[in-house]
C-alpha positions as CSV (number, residue, x, y, z in Angstrom):
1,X,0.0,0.0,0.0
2,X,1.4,3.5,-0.8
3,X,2.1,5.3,2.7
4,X,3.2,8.8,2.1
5,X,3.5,11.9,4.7
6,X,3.5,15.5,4.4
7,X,4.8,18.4,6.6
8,X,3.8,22.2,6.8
9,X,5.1,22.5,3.4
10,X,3.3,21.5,0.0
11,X,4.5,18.5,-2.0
12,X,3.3,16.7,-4.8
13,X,3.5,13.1,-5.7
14,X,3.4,11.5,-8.4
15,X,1.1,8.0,-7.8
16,X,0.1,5.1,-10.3
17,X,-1.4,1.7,-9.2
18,X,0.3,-1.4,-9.4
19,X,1.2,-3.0,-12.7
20,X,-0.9,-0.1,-13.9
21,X,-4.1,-1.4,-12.9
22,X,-7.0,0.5,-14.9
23,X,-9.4,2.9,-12.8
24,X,-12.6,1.4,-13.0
25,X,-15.4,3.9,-14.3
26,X,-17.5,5.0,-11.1
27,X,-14.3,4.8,-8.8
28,X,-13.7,7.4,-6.2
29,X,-10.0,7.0,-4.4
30,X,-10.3,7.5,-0.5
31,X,-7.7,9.1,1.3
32,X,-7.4,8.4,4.9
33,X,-5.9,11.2,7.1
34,X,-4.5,11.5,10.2
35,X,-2.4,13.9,12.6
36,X,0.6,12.7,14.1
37,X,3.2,15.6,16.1
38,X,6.7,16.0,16.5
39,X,8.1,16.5,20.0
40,X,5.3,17.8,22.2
41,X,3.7,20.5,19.7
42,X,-0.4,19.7,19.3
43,X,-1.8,18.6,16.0
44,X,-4.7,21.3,16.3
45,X,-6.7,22.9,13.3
46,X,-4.5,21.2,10.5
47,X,-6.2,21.4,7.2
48,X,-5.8,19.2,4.1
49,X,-6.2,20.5,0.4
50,X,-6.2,18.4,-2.6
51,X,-5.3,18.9,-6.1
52,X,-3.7,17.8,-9.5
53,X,-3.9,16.7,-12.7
54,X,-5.4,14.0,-14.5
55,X,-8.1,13.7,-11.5
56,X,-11.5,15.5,-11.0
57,X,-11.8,16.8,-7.1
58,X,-15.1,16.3,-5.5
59,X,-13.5,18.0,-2.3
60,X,-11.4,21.1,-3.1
61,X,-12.2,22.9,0.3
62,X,-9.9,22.7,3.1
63,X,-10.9,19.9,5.3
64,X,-10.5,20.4,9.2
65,X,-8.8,17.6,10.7
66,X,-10.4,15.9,14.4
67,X,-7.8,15.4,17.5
68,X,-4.7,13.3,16.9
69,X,-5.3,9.7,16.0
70,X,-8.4,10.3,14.5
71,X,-8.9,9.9,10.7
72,X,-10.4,11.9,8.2
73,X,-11.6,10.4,4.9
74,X,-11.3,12.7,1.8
75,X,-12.9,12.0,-1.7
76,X,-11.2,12.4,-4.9
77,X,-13.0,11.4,-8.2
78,X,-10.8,9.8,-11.0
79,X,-13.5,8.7,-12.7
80,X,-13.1,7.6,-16.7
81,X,-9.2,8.4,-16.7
82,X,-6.9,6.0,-18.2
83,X,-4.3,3.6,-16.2
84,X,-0.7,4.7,-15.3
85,X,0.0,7.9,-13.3
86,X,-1.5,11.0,-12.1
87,X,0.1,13.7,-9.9
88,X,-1.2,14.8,-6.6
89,X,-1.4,17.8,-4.2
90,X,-1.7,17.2,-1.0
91,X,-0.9,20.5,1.0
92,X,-1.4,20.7,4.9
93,X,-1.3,23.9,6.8
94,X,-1.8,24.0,10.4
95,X,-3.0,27.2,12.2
96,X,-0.6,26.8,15.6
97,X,2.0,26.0,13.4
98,X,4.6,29.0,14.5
99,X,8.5,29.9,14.6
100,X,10.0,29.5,18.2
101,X,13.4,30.8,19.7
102,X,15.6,29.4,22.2
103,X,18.9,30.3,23.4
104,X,20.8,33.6,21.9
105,X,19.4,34.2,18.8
106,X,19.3,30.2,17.9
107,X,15.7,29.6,15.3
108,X,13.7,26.0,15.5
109,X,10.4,25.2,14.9
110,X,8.3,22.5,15.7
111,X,6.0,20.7,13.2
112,X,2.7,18.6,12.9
113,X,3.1,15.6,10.6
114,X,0.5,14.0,8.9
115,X,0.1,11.1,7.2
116,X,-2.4,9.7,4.2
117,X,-3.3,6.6,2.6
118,X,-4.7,6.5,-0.2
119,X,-6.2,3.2,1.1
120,X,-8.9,2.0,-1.0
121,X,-11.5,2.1,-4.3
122,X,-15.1,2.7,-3.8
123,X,-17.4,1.6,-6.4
124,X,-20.3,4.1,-7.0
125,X,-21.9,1.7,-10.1
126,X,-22.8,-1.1,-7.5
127,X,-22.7,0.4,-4.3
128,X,-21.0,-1.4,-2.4
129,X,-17.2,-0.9,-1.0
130,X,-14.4,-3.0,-3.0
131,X,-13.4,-5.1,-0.1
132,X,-9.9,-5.4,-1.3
133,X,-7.1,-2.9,-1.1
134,X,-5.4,-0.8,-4.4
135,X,-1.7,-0.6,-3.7
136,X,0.4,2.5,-5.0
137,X,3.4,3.5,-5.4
138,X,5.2,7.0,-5.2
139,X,7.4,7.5,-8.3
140,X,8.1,11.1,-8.0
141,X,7.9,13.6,-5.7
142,X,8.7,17.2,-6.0
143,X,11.2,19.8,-4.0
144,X,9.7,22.2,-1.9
145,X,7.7,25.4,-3.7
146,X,10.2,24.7,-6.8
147,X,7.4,26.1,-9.0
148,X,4.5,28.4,-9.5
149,X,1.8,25.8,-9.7
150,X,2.7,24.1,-6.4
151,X,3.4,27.6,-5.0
152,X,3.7,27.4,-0.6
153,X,0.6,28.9,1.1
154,X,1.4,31.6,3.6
155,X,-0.3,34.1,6.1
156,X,-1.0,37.9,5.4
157,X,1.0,39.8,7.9
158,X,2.8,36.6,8.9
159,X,6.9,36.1,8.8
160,X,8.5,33.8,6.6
161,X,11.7,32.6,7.1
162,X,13.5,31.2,3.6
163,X,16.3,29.3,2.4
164,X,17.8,29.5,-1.0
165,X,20.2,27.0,-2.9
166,X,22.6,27.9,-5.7
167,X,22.5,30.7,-8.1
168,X,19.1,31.0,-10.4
169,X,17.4,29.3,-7.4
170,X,13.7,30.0,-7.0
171,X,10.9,30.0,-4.8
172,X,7.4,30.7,-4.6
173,X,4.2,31.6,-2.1
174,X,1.4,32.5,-2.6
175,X,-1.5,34.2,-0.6
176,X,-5.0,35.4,-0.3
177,X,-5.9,39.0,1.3
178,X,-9.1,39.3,2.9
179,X,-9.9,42.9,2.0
180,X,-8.9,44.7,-1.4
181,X,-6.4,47.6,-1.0
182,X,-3.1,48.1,-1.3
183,X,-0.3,46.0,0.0
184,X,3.4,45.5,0.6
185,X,5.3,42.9,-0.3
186,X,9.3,42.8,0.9
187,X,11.9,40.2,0.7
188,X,15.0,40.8,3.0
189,X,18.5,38.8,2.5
190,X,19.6,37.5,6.2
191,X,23.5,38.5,4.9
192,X,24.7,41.5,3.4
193,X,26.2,39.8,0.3
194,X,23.0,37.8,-0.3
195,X,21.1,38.7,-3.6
196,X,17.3,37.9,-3.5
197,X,14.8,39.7,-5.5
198,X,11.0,39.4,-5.5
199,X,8.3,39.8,-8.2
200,X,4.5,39.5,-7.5
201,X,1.8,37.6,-9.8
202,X,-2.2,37.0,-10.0
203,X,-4.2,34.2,-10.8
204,X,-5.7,34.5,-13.9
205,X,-9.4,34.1,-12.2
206,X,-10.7,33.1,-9.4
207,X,-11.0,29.3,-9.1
208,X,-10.6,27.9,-5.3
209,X,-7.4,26.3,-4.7
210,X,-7.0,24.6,-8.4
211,X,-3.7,26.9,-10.3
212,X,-5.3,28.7,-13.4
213,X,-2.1,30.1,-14.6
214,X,-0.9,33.2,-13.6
215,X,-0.1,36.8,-14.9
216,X,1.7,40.1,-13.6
217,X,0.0,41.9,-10.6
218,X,-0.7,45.3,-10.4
219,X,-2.7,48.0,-11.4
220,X,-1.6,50.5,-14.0
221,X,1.6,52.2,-13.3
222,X,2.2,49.4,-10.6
223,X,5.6,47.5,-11.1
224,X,5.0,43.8,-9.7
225,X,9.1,43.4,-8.9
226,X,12.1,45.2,-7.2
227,X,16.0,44.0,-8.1
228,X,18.0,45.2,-5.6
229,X,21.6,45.2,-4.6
230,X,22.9,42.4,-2.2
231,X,22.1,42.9,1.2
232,X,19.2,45.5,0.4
233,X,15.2,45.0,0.9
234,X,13.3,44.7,-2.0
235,X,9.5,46.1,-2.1
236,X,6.5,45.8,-4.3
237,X,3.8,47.7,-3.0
238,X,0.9,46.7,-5.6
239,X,-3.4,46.8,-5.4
240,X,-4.7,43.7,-4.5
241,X,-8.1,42.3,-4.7
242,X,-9.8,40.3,-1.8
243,X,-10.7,36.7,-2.3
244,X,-7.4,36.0,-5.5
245,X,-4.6,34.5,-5.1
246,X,-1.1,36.6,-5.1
247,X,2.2,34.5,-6.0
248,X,5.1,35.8,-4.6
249,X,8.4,34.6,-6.8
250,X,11.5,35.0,-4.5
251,X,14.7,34.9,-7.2
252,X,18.2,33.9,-6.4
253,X,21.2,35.5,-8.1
254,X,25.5,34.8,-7.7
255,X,27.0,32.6,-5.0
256,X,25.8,31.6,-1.7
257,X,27.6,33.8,1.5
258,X,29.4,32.1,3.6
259,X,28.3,31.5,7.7
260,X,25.5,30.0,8.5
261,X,22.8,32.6,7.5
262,X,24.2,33.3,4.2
263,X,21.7,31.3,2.6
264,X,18.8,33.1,4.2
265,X,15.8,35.1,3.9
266,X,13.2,36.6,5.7
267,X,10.0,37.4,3.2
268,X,6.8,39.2,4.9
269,X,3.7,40.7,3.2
270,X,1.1,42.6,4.4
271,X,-2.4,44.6,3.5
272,X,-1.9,48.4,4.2
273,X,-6.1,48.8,3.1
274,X,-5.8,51.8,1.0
275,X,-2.7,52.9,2.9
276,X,-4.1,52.2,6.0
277,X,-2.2,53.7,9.3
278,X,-4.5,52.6,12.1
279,X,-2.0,50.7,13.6
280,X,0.1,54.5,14.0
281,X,-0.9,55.6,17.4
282,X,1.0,56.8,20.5
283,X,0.2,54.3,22.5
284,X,1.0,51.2,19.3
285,X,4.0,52.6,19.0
286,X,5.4,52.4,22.5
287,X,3.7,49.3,23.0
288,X,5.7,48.0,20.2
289,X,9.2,49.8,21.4
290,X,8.4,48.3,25.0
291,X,7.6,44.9,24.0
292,X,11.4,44.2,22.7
293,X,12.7,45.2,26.0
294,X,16.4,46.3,24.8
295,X,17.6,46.6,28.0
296,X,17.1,42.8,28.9
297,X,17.1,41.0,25.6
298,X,20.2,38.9,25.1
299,X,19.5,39.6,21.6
300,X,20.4,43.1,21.3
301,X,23.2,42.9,24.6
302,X,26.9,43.8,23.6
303,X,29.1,40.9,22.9
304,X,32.3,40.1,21.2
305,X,32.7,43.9,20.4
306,X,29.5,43.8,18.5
307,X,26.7,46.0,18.9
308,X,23.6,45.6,17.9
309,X,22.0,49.2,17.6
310,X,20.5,48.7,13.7
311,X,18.9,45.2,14.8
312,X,16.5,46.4,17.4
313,X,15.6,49.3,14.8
314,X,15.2,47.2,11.8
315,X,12.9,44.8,14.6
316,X,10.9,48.0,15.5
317,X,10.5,49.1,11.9
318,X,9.7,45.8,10.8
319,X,6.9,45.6,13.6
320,X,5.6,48.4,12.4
321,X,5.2,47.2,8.7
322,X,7.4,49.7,7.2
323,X,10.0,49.0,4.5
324,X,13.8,49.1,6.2
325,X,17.6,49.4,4.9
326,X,18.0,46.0,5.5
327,X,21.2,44.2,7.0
328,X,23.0,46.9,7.2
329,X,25.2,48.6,9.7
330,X,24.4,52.4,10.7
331,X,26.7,53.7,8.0
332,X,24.9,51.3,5.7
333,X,21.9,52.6,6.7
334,X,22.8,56.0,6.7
335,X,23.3,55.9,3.3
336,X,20.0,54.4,2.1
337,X,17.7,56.3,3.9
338,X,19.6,59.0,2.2
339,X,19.5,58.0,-1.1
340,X,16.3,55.6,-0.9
341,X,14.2,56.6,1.9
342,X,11.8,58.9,0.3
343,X,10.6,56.4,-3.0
344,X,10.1,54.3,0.5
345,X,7.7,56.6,1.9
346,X,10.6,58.0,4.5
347,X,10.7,61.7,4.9
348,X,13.9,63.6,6.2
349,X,12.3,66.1,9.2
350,X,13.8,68.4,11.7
351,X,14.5,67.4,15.4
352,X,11.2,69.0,16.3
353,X,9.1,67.3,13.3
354,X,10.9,64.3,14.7
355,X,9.7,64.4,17.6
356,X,6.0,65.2,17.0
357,X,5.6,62.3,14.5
358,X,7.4,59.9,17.1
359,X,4.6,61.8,19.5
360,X,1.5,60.5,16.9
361,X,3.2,57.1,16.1
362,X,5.1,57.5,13.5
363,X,7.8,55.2,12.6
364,X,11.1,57.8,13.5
365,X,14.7,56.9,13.8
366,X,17.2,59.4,14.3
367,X,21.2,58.6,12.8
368,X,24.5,59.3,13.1
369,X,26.8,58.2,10.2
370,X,30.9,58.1,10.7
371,X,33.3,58.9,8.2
372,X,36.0,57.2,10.3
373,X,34.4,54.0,12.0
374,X,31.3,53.2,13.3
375,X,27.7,55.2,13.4
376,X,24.9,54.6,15.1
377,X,21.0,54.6,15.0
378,X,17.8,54.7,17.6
379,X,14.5,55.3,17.4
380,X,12.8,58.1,18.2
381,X,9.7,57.5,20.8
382,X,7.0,59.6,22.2
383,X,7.5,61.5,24.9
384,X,6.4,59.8,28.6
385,X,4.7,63.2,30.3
386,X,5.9,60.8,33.4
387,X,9.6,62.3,33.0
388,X,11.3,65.6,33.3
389,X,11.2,67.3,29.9
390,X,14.7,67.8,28.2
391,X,15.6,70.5,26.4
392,X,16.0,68.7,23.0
393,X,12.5,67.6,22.9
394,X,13.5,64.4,21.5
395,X,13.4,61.1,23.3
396,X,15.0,57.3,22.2
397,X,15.4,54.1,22.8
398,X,18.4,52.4,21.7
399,X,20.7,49.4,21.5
400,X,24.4,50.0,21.4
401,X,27.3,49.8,23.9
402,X,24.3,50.9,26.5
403,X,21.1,49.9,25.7
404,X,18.0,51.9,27.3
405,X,14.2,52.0,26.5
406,X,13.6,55.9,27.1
407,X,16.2,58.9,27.7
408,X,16.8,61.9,25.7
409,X,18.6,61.8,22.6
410,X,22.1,62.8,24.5
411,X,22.6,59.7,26.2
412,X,22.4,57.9,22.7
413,X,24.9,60.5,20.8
414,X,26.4,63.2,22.9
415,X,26.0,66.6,23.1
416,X,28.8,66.7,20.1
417,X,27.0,64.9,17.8
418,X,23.5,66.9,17.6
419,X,24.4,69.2,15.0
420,X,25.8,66.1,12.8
421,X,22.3,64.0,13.8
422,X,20.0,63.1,10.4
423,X,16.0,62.5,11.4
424,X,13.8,60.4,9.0
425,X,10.1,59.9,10.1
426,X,7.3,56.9,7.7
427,X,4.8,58.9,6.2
C-alpha cells in the first residue's frame, strides 16, 4: 500500500497503481488522514487540500482535521481516466504552526506531521465498498515550492523565514488577502552579500485552490518586482483584490555567502487597506518599542565587540510594517535612507518634526553616520509626560554599547553629535 507523509510544506506526488491497474469507471479514491506531532507540539486545526492533474476533485475545500489519531476520509473522483499515473497535491497547513526561539538568537520550529493513505477504491456503479485494497506507489515527488503551480501557502502579515540554494534558485508563495487595497510585499536577505529579489503575480481568475495560470499583478503604473543590490530590501507595494490568489516569486542571483545565514531570507507581506495607518498611534508605537525590551534582551546585549543598535531598529520598523535598509550597519543605513528613503515613503524632518511624528506614532529613527568608523541609530519614541522634559525635545530608545528604553537623545549621541544628527520619520 502506498504510505506517504506530508509536513507544513506543500508536495506533490506523483502515484500510479500497481502494474498499472485501470481505474474502473465510477471509482472514487479514498484518502485516509490522520495527525501525528513531532516533539510535544499539538496537531490542532490542520487542514488538508487536494489537487492535480489528471483527477477530478469532489472535495477542493480545506478539510479540518479531528484530534490526533483520528482519521479523516477525503474524496477524490478519477472517474473515466486511463491507467498509469497522475500527480497529486496534497498541501497541509496548520494554524498553531509558529517559529520558536531558544537560546541567543538560535531559530527552531516544531511541526505537525501527517500522514495519508490513499487506502482503497469505492465503487459508485454497485454500491458497495471493494473489499480489497489498491496498492500505489510514489514514483516522483517534487522539491519544496520549486514552482508556481505548487506555490507554498502563507499568512498575510505573517513572517516567513527562507532558504535558497545555488545561483538561479527559486521559490514561490502565494497568498490570499481578505480585504482589497493596497499591499506590501518585501523580501529581505539575512546576509549583506545575499542577492534575492521578489516579483509578484495573480491568478488568472478566481478558481478555489486549483492553479489557473498566472499573470503580472498590479494596477496600472504598478511594477510587480524590485532588483535590488545584495544585502538591500526589495519592495512591491501593488493593489490587491480580496478573495485571488497573489504568487510571490523569491529569485536567487550569484553565490551563496558564507556563515551559517548566508543562505537566508526573511520574506513578509502585508495589507496596508488603501494605505491604512491605524496601527500609527502613541500608545501602538510604544507598545511595540516596550515589547522588545532592549535593555534585557540577550538579543540586542553587547558581545564580542559587537553591537547591535540597527537590529533592534530594523525589529521596531519591521513591527511596524514599514520598509527598512535591510542588514546593514548604521553607515549602511545612513546611506540608504539618504538615497532611498523617500521612494520608500521616509521623509527627512527636523529634530522638532521628529519628535511630533514619534509623539502621533510614526515610525522615527534618528542617525548618526561616521566617516572614520562606526555610526549609530535609535529610534525616536514619544515623549512619557511621566519624566522631566529635556531641552531637546526628542526622546530614544536604543541598543548599542548601553542599551536603554527611554532617555533623551544625549545619552544615545552626545551633546557633540546633535548638530551632525539626520532624522527620518514613515509617512
Amino acid at each position: 500500500m502506498g504510505n506517504y507523509s506530508s509536513g507544513p510544506d506543500p508536495y506533490i506526488r506523483r502515484i500510479k497503481t500497481y502494474d498499472d491497474e485501470p481505474f474502473t469507471t465510477g471509482q472514487i479514491a479514498e484518502f485516509a488522514v490522520w495527525p501525528r506531532n513531532y516533539g510535544n507540539k499539538a496537531a490542532k486545526n490542520c487542514k488538508v487540500i487536494i489537487s492535480g492533474e489528471n483527477i477530478n476533485t469532489i472535495t477542493l475545500e480545506a478539510k479540518t482535521l479531528g484530534p490526533e489519531g483520528e482519521s479523516k476520509k477525503l474524496p477524490v473522483d478519477i472517474t473515466g481516466y486511463k491507467p498509469g499515473t497522475f500527480k497529486l497535491k496534497f498541501e497541509v497547513i496548520c494554524d498553531d504552526e509558529k517559529s520558536k526561539y531558544k537560546g541567543d538568537n538560535v531559530e527552531y520550529k516544531e511541526y505537525t506531521w501527517v500522514g495519508a493513505d490513499m487506502s482503497h477504491m469505492l465503487d459508485n456503479n454497485n454500491g458497495n465498498d471493494d473489499d480489497d485494497d489498491i496498492s500505489f506507489e510514489v514514483i516522483e515527488k517534487t522539491t519544496r515550492n520549486e514552482s508556481e503551480e505548487f506555490s507554498q501557502l502563507i499568512e498575510d502579515d505573517n513572517d516567513v523565514d527562507g532558504r535558497v540554494d545555488d545561483r538561479g534558485d527559486v521559490d514561490w508563495y502565494k497568498v490570499k488577502f481578505k480585504k482589497s487595497g493596497k499591499a506590501n510585499f518585501w523580501v529581505r536577505p539575512r546576509h549583506e552579500d545575499l542577492d534575492v529579489d521578489i516579483a509578484i503575480f495573480k491568478a488568472k481568475s478566481s478558481n478555489g485552490s486549483l492553479y489557473n495560470g498566472i499573470e503580472p499583478a498590479g494596477k496600472d503604473g504598478e511594477s510587480n518586482r524590485s532588483r535590488k543590490k545584495a544585502g538591500e530590501d526589495d519592495l512591491v507595494s501593488i493593489t490587491v483584490e480580496a478573495g485571488m490568489y497573489y504568487y510571490i516569486k523569491i529569485s536567487h542571483y550569484g553565490k551563496i555567502p558564507s556563515g551559517s545565514k548566508g543562505d537566508k531570507y526573511w520574506l513578509r507581506c502585508k495589507l496596508n487597506d488603501g494605505e491604512d495607518t491605524s496601527n500609527r498611534s502613541k500608545k501602538t508605537y510604544n507598545s511595540i518599542i516596550d515589547g522588545f525590551k532592549v535593555e534585557t534582551n540577550p538579543k540586542y546585549q553587547k558581545r564580542n565587540g559587537n553591537t547591535y543598535c540597527n537590529v533592534f531598529a530594523m525589529d521596531i520598523m519591521d513591527a511596524m510594517g514599514v520598509p527598512y535598509g535591510g542588514h546593514k550597519n548604521a553607515n549602511g543605513l545612513a546611506d540608504w535612507f539618504s538615497k532611498e528613503g523617500h521612494s520608500n515613503g521616509w521623509k527627512n524632518v527636523t529634530p522638532k518634526e521628529a519628535a511630533a511624528s514619534a509623539n502621533m506614532g510614526k515610525p522615527t529613527i534618528v542617525i548618526w553616520k561616521n566617516p572614520d568608523g562606526h555610526g549609530h541609530i535609535s529610534v525616536v519614541r514619544p515623549y512619557n509626560p511621566s519624566q522631566p522634559k529635556h531641552y531637546s525635545g526628542v526622546y530614544i530608545a536604543q541598543a548599542g554599547t548601553s542599551n536603554f528604553n527611554y532617555k533623551p537623545i544625549t545619552y544615545g549621541f552626545g551633546k557633540s553629535k546633535i548638530p551632525q544628527l539626520k532624522y527620518y520619520t514613515h509617512e
